[in-house]
C-alpha positions as semicolon CSV with decimal commas, in nm:
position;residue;x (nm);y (nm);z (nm)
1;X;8,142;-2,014;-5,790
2;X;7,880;-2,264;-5,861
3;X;7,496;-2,204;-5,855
4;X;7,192;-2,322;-5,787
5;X;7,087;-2,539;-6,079
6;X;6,911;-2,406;-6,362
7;X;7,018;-2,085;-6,208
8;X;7,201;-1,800;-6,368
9;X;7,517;-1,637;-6,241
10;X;7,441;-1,497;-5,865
11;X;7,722;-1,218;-5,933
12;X;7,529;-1,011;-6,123
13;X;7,535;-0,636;-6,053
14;X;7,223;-0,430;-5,867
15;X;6,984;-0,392;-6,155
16;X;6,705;-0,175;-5,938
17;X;6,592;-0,095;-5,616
18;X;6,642;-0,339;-5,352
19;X;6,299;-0,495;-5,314
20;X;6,386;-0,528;-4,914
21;X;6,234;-0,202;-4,702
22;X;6,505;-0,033;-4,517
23;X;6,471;-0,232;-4,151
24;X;6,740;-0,496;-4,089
25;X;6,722;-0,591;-4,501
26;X;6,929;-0,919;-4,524
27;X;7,309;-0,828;-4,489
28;X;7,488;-0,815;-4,850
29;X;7,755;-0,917;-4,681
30;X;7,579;-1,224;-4,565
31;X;7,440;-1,330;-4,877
32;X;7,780;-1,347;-5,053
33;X;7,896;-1,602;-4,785
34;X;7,725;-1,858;-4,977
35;X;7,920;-2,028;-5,186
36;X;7,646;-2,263;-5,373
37;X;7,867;-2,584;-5,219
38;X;7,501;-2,754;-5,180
39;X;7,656;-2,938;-4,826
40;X;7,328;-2,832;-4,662
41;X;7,107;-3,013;-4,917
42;X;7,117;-3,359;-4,734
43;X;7,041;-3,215;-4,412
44;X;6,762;-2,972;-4,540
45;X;6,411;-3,116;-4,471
46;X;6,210;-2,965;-4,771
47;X;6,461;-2,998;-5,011
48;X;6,433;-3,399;-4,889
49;X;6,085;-3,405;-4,932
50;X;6,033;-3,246;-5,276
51;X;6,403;-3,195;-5,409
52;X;6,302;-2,856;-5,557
53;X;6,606;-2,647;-5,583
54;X;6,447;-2,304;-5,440
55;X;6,328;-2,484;-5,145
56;X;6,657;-2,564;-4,997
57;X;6,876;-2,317;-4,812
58;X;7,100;-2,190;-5,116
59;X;6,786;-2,146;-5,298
60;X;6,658;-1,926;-5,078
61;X;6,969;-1,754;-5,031
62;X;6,939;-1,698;-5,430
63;X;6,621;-1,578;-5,408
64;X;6,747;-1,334;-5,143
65;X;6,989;-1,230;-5,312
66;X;6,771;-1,148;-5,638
67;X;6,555;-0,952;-5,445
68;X;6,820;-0,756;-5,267
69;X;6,982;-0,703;-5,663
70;X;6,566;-0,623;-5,725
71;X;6,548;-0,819;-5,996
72;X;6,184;-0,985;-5,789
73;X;5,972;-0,886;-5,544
74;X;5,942;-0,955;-5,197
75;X;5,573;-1,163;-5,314
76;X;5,563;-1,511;-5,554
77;X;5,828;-1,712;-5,504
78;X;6,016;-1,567;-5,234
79;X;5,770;-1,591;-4,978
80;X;5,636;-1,924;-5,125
81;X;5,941;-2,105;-5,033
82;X;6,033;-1,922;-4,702
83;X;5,697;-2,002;-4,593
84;X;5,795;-2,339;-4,681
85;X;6,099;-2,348;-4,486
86;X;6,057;-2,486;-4,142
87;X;6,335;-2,228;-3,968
88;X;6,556;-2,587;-3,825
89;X;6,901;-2,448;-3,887
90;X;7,047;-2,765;-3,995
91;X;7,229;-2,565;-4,315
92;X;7,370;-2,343;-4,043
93;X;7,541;-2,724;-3,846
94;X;7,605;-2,929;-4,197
95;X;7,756;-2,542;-4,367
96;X;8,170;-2,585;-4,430
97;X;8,165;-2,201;-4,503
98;X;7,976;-2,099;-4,194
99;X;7,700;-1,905;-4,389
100;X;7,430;-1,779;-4,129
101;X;7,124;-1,884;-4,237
102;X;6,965;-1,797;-3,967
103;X;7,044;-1,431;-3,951
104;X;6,910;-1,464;-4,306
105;X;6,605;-1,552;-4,223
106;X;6,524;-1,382;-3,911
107;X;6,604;-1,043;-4,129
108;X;6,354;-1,158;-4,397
109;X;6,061;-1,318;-4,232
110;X;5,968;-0,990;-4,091
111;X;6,020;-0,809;-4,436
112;X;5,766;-1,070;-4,561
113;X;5,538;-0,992;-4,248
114;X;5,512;-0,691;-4,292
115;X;5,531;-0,605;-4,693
116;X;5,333;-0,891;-4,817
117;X;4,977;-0,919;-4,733
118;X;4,821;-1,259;-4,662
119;X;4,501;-1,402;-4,777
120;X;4,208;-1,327;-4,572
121;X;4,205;-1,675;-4,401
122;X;4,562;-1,716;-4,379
123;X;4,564;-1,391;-4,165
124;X;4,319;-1,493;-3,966
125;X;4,459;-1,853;-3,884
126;X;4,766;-1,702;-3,770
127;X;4,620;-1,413;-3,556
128;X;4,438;-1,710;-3,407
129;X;4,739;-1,914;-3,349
130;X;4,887;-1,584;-3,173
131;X;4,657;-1,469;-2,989
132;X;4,648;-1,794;-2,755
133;X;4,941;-1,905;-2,718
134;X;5,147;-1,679;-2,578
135;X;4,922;-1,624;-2,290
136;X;4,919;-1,851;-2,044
137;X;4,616;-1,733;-1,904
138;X;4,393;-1,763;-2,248
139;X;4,596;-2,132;-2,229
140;X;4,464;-2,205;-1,907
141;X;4,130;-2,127;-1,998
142;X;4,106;-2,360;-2,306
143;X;4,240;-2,605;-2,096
144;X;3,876;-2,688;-1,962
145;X;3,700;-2,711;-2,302
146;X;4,031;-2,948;-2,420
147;X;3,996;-3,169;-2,168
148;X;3,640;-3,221;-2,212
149;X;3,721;-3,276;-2,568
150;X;3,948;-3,510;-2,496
151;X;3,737;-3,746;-2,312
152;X;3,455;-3,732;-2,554
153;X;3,745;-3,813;-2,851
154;X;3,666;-4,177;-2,798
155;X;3,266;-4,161;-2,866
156;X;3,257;-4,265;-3,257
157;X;3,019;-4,009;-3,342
158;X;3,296;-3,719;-3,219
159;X;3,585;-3,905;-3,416
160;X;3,346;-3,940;-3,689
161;X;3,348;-3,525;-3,743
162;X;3,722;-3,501;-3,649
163;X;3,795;-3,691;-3,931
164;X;3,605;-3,400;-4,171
165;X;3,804;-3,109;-4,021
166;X;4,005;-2,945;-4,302
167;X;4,368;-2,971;-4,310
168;X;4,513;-2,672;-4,046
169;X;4,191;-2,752;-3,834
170;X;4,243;-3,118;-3,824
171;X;4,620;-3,050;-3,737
172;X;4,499;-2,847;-3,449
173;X;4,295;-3,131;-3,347
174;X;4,554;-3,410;-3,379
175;X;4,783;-3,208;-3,202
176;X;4,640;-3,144;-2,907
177;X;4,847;-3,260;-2,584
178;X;4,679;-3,469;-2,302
179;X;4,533;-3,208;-2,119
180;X;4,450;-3,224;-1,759
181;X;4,315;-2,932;-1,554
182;X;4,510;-2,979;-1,222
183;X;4,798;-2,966;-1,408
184;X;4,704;-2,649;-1,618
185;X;4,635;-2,463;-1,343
186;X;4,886;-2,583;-1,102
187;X;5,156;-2,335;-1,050
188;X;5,535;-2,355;-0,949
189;X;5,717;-2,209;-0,637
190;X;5,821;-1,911;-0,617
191;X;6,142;-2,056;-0,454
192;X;6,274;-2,399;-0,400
193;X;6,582;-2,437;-0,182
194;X;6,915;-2,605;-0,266
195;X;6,927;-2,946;-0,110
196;X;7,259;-2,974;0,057
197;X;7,562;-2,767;-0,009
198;X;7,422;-2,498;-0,262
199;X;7,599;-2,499;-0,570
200;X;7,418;-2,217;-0,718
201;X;7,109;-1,977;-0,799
202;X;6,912;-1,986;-1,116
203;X;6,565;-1,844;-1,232
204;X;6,339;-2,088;-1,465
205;X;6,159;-1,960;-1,735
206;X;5,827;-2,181;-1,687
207;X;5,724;-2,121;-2,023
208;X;5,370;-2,064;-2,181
209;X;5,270;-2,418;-2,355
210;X;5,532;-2,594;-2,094
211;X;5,375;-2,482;-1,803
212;X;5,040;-2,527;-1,885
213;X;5,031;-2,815;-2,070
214;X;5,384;-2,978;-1,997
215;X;5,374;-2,884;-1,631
216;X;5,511;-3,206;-1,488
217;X;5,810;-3,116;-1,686
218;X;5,855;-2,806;-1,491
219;X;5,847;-3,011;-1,186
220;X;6,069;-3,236;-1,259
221;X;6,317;-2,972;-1,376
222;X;6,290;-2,744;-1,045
223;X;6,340;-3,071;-0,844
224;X;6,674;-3,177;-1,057
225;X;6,802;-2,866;-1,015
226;X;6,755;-2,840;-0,642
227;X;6,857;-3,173;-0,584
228;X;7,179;-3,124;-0,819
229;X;7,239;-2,820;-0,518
230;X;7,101;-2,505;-0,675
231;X;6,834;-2,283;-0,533
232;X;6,591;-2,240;-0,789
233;X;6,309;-1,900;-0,897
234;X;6,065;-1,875;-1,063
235;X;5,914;-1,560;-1,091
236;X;5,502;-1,558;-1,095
237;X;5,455;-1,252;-1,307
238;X;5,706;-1,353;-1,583
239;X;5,554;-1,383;-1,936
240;X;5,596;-1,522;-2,296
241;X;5,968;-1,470;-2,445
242;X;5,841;-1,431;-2,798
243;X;6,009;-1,715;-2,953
244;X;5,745;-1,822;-3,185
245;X;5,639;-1,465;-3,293
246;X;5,982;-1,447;-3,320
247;X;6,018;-1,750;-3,576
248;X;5,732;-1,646;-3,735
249;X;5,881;-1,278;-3,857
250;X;5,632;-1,097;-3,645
251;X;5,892;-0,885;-3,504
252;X;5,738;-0,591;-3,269
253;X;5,546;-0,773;-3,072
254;X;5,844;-1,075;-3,063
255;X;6,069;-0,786;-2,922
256;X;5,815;-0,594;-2,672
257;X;5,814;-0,963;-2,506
258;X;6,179;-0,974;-2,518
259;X;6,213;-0,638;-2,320
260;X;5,941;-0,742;-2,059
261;X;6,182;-1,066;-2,006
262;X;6,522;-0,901;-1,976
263;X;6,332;-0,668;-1,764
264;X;6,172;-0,946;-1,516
265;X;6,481;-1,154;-1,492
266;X;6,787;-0,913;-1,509
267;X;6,686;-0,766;-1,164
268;X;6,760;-1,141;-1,023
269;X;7,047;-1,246;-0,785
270;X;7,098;-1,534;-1,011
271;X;7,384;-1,695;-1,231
272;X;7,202;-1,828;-1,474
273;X;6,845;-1,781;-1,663
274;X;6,753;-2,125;-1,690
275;X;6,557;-2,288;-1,980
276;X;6,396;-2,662;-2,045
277;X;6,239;-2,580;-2,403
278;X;6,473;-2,550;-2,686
279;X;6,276;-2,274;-2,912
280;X;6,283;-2,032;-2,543
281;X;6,622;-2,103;-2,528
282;X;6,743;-1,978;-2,856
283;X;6,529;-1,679;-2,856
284;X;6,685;-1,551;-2,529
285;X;7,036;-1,611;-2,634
286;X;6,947;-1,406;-2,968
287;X;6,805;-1,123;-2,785
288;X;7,184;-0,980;-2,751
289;X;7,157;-0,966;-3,160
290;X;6,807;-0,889;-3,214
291;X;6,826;-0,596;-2,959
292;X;7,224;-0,444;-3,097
293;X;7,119;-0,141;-3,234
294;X;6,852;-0,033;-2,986
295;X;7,056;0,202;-2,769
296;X;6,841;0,149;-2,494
297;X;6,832;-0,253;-2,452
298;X;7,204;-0,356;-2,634
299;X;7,352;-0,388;-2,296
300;X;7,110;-0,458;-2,119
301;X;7,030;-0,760;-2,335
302;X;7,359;-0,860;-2,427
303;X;7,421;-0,920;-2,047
304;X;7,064;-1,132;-2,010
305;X;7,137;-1,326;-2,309
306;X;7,510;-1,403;-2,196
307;X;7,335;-1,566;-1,846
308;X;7,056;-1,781;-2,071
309;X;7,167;-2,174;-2,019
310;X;6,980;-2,477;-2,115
311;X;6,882;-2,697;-1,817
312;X;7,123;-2,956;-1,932
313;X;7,428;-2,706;-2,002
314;X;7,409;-2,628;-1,632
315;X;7,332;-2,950;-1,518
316;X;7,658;-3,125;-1,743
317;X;7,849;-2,798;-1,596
318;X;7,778;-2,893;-1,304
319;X;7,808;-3,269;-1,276
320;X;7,608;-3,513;-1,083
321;X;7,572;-3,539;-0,749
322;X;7,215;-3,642;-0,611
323;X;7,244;-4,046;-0,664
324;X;7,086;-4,182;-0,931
325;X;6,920;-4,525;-0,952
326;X;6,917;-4,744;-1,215
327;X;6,703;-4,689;-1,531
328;X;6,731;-5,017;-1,707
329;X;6,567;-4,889;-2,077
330;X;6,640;-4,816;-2,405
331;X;6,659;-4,450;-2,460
332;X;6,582;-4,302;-2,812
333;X;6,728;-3,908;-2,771
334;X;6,623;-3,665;-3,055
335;X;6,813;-3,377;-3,089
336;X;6,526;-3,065;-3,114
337;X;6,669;-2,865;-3,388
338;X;6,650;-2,505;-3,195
339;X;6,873;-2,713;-2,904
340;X;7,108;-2,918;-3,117
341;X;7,137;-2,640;-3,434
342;X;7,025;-2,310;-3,307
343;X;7,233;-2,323;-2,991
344;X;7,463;-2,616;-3,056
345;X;7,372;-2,843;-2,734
346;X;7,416;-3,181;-2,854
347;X;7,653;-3,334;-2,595
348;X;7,543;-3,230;-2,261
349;X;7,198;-3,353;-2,304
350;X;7,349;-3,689;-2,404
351;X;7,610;-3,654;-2,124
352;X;7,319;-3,567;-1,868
353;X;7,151;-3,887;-1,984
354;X;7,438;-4,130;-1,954
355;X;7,472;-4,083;-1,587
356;X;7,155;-4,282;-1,545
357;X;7,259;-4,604;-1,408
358;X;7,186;-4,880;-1,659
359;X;7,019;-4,652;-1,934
360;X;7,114;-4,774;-2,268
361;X;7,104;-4,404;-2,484
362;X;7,011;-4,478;-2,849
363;X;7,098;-4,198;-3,148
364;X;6,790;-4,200;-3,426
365;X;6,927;-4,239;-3,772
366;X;6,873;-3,920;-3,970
367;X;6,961;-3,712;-3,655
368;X;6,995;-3,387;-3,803
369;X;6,673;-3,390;-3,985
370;X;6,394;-3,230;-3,829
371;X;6,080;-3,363;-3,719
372;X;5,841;-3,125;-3,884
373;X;5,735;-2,931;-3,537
374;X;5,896;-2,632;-3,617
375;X;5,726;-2,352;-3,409
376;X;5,363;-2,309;-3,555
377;X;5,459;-2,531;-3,903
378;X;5,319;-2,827;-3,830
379;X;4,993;-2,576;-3,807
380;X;4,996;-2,356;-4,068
381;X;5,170;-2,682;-4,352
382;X;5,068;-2,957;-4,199
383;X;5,134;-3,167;-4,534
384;X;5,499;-3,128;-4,490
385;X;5,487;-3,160;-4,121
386;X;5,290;-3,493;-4,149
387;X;5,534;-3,633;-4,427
388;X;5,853;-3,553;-4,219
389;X;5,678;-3,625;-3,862
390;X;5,600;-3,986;-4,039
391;X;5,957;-3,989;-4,108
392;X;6,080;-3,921;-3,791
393;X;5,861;-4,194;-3,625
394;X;5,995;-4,405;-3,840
395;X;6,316;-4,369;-3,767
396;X;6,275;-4,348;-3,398
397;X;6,080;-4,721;-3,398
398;X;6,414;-4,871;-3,619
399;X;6,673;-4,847;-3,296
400;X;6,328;-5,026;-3,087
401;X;6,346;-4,765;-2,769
402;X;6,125;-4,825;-2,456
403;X;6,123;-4,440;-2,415
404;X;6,167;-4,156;-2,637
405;X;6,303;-3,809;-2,510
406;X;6,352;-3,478;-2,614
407;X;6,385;-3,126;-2,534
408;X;6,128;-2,967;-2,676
409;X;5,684;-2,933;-2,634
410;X;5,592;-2,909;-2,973
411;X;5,875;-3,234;-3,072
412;X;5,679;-3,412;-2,816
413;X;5,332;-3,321;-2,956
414;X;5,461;-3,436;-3,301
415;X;5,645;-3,745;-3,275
416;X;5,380;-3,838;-3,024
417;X;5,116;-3,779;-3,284
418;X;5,322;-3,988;-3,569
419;X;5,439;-4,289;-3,371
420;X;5,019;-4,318;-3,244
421;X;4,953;-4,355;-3,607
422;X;5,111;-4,687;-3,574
423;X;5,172;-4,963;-3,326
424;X;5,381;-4,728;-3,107
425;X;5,082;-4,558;-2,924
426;X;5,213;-4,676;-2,558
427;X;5,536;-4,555;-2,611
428;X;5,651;-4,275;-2,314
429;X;5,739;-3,969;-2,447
430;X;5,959;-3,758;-2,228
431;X;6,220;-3,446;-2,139
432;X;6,488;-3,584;-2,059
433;X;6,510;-3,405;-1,698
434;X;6,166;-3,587;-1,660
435;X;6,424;-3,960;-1,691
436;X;6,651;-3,815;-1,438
437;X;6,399;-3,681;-1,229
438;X;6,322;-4,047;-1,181
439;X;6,627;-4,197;-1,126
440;X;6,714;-3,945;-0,833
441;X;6,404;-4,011;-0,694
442;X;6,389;-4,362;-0,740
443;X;6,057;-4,408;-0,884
444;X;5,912;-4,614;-1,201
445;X;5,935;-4,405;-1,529
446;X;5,677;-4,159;-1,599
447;X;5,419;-4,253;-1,895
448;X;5,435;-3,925;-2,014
C-alpha cells in the first residue's frame, strides 16, 4: 500500500481513543478503502491550487484515519484542510477503487461542527450566512435593499467603498445576483396542466435562492415540463431542503428540513419529485442514507429519495416532443459538480441540449474541476474560490461560446462574477431548461 508522501505507514494499530464522538464517526471500514493510488489528485481542486499533500482527498482520508487511530485531534490540521475542501466529489468520479469520499465527509463535517469551536467572527459569519438563506421569506425581504444597491453600484463614490470591504464581505458583495423585486416576489402555480396527452405528474421543488432570485428559471422549467406533457405542482408551503446546512456539517437543523420535505411532498399523487438545482438534488437523493437508522423516517425517506429526479433525467426519460426551433449558438455546458459527481448526471443534460435545432454544445476543458461555488465556499474562502472561479472563466472563454449554461445558482453567480472580470461581461448565463424553454417557444435567447 502506498501513502501519502512524507507520510508514515496508514496501517498502524489504534494507539488511543478515537478522537471522533460516537454519532455517525467516519466508517473504519470506509477509510481502509483507500488505497493511496493518488488518481483523484488531478481532478482535486485544492490539491491543484496549492499541491499540498493533506489538502487533497487521500490526505484527508489520512488525517481521518489518524484521528479515528487517535493519534490527533479533531482541531489543527484536520479541520484546517476539511475546511479547505470545497465538498465537489470529483475523487468520488476520477476514484478506480470506488472509495466514498463523500460519506467521509458528510460523517466528519458534523463531528467538526459540533466538537470544534470556531472563532468568534467565524461563528458569527456563518450564523449569518444561515440564517438568510434558507428562508425564502428573509430572501424576499433583502431583495428590496439589493436591488437598491444594485442600482446605486454604478455611482463611483459607492464602488469606491465596495472596493474597501474585507475579503468574506467583499465576496458577499461581488456575488450578489441581479436582483429584481417582481421577480423576488413573484410566485409559481400551484398547478400547471399537461399540454396535450399527459405523460405524467411531478412536484417542483422551487427552491430558496432559485425562486427568489433565479425565478425565471422556475418558469421556464414548469413550462418545459408541461409542454414536454406532464402536469406539474408546486406546493406553496414547501420549504428549504437543507442542502447547504447539509454541506456545511450542520446536521440537526440539515435533517429537521429534510423531514419537513419528505413530509410535504410524500403525500403527493406524483411520480417524480422534481429538481432544477444540482446541490437540492443531491441532498434529497441522500436523505434515504442520512435518515437509515432513524426508525421513524428510513422508509419513509428511502421511498422520497427513490422518486427525487433532476429536471433533465425526466426530461431525457422522457424524450422530446413539444417542437423545438432552432437555436443557432455556441453552447458552453459546465457540468455543476453536485449534478455531474454527486448524482452522476452528465449525459442527459447534454442529451436534453442537443435536441435544440442548430445548437452547437461545447465541453469546457478541465470539465471535472470545479468552479469554486461550492455551497457557501466561495463565502466563507473566497481566495480559493476566486483563484479557481478565474480558472474556470478561463477555460469557458477558450471554446468562444455565445452562451454559457449550467445547472446550478451559485455556478451561475460565480462564473458570472469571473468572466465580468474580463471582456466577457455580456455573455448570457443560463439553465439549460431556460435554452429549451426558448426554442419551444420560439423566442430570442434570454440575457440571463
Amino acid at each position: 500500500m502506498t501513502t501519502p508522501a512524507g507520510s508514515a505507514d496508514t496501517n498502524l494499530p489504534q494507539t488511543g481513543p478515537s478522537a471522533f464522538d460516537e454519532h455517525h464517526p467516519p466508517s473504519r471500514e470506509l477509510l481502509d478503502d483507500c488505497v493511496h493510488c493518488g488518481f483523484c489528485l488531478p481532478t482535486c481542486p485544492t490539491y491543484q491550487l496549492w499541491g499540498e499533500e493533506m489538502d487533497s482527498p487521500r490526505g484527508r482520508i489520512y488525517l481521518m484515519d489518524l484521528a479515528e487511530k487517535g493519534e490527533i485531534g479533531l482541531e489543527g490540521p484536520l479541520r484546517q484542510h476539511i475546511d479547505a475542501c470545497l465538498g465537489c466529489m470529483a475523487c468520488v468520479t476520477a476514484c478506480p477503487s470506488g472509495v466514498q469520499y463523500d460519506k467521509l465527509l458528510e460523517s466528519v463535517r458534523p463531528q467538526l461542527e459540533r466538537n470544534v469551536p470556531r472563532t468568534p467572527s467565524d461563528r458569527l459569519f456563518r450564523e449569518a450566512i444561515f440564517a438568510l438563506f434558507p428562508y425564502k421569506r428573509r430572501l424576499r425581504a433583502a431583495a428590496l435593499p439589493g436591488a437598491l444597491y444594485q442600482k446605486l453600484a454604478a455611482v463611483p463614490a459607492v464602488r469606491k467603498l465596495a472596493a474597501k470591504l474585507p475579503g468574506r464581505l467583499a465576496a458577499l458583495e461581488s456575488l450578489l445576483p441581479p436582483v429584481t423585486v417582481r421577480e423576488a416576489f413573484a410566485t409559481l402555480p400551484v398547478h400547471t396542466s399537461a399540454v396535450g396527452d399527459r405523460r405524467g405528474r411531478v412536484a417542483l421543488l422551487s427552491g430558496c435562492v432559485q425562486d427568489v432570485f433565479f425565478h425565471r428559471v422556475n418558469e421556464a422549467t414548469v413550462r418545459v415540463l408541461s409542454a414536454e406533457g406532464l402536469d406539474v405542482l408546486v406546493p406553496r408551503d414547501q420549504q428549504c431542503c437543507g442542502a447547504l446546512e447539509l454541506h456545511a456539517g450542520r446536521e440537526d437543523p440539515a435533517l429537521a428540513r429534510a423531514k419537513r420535505t419528505i413530509e410535504r411532498f410524500e403525500r403527493l399523487d406524483v411520480d417524480h419529485v422534481v429538481t432544477n438545482v444540482a446541490g437540492c438534488g443531491s441532498s434529497m437523493k441522500d436523505y434515504a442514507h442520512l435518515l437509515a437508522d432513524d426508525p421513524e423516517w428510513a422508509v419513509r425517506a428511502k421511498e422520497f429519495s427513490a422518486r427525487v429526479r433532476d429536471v433533465h433525467e425526466v426530461l431525457a426519460e422522457l424524450g422530446p416532443r413539444a417542437p423545438r426551433s432552432p437555436v443557432a449558438a455556441r453552447v458552453a455546458y459546465h457540468d455543476a459538480c453536485h449534478l455531474g459527481h454527486a448524482q452522476g448526471v452528465r449525459t442527459q443534460p447534454r442529451e436534453v441540449l442537443r435536441s435544440i435545432p442548430e445548437l452547437e454544445l461545447l465541453d469546457i476543458p478541465e470539465a471535472a474541476l470545479c468552479c469554486g461555488s461550492a455551497g457557501i465556499y466561495n463565502m466563507i474562502m473566497p481566495d480559493a474560490a476566486d483563484e479557481l472561479g478565474k480558472r474556470k472563466a478561463d477555460n469557458v472563454r477558450s471554446v468562444e461560446p455565445a452562451v454559457v449554461v449550467t445547472a446550478n445558482p451559485g455556478c451561475l453567480l460565480q462564473i458570472g462574477k469571473h468572466l465580468k472580470d474580463g471582456t466577457d461581461g455580456a455573455l448570457p448565463l443560463l439553465h439549460p431548461v431556460q435554452l429549451l424553454d426558448a426554442s419551444i417557444r420560439n423566442v430570442p435567447v434570454p440575457r440571463s
